[in-house]
C-alpha positions, 0 to 999 in steps of 0.5 A: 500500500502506498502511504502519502510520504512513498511518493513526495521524494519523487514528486519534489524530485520531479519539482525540481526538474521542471523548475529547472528546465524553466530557470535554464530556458529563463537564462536563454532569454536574458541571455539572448537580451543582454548579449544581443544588446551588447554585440549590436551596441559593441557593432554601432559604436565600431561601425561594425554592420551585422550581417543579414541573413536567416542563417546569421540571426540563428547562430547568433540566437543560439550562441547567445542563448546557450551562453545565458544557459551556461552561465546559469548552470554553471552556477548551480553546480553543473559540470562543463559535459552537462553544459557542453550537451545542452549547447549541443541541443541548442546548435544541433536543430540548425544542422537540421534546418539548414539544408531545408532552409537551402533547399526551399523547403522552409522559409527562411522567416520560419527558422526561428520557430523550428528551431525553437520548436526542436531546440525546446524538445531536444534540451528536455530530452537531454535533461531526462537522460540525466534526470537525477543530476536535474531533479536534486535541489544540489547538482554538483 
């Protein structure tokens, strides 16, 4: 028979991980924020133009976004692989996309949101491969 305390260690658990997931995706977006801010105000005051092109404002995306990310666990105590494997999932939809861009089988003004569409997915998926290093309260 199950009493009310046999499942709260994994309900806290699961807690944990779901707050997470939003404070990791809370990062991404300061991170695109702040970083976008200061690369275009680093370009004006140089001169500097940043190139066009779908495929630019992507990689910038996902580069600021991860760094925001990295940031963040890296201040809770995760090590350099955990961070490295997230960024990964931040990069690896362009792989994806890009030919499809190239190809015409996607419009360059639908990029961004496939790419969030399978960068979201893939950074859940990674972290519920290591659901016991993002379902405790210390991750160290």
């Amino acid at each position: 028979m199950t009493t009310p305390t046999t499942g709260r260690p994994q309900a806290i658990a699961w807690r944990h991980f779901l707050r997470h997931y939003l404070e990791m995706i809370a990062a991404m977006f300061v991170g695109m924020a702040v970083l976008g801010i200061a690369v275009r105000g680093a370009m004006a005051l140089t001169g500097l133009e940043f190139p066009s092109g779908d495929e630019w404002a992507s990689v910038e995306m996902a580069a600021e976004m991860s760094i925001g990310m990295v940031v963040w666990m890296r201040y809770r105590g995760h090590g350099w692989a955990s961070s490295l494997e997230m960024t990964a999932a931040m990069f690896a939809p362009l792989a994806l996309l890009f030919p499809l861009l190239w190809l015409g089988a996607i419009a360059g003004g639908s990029l961004m949101l496939l790419e969030h569409v399978v960068m979201l997915p893939a950074m859940f998926l990674l972290m519920l491969r290591r659901r016991s290093e993002y379902g405790s309260a210390a991750h160290v």
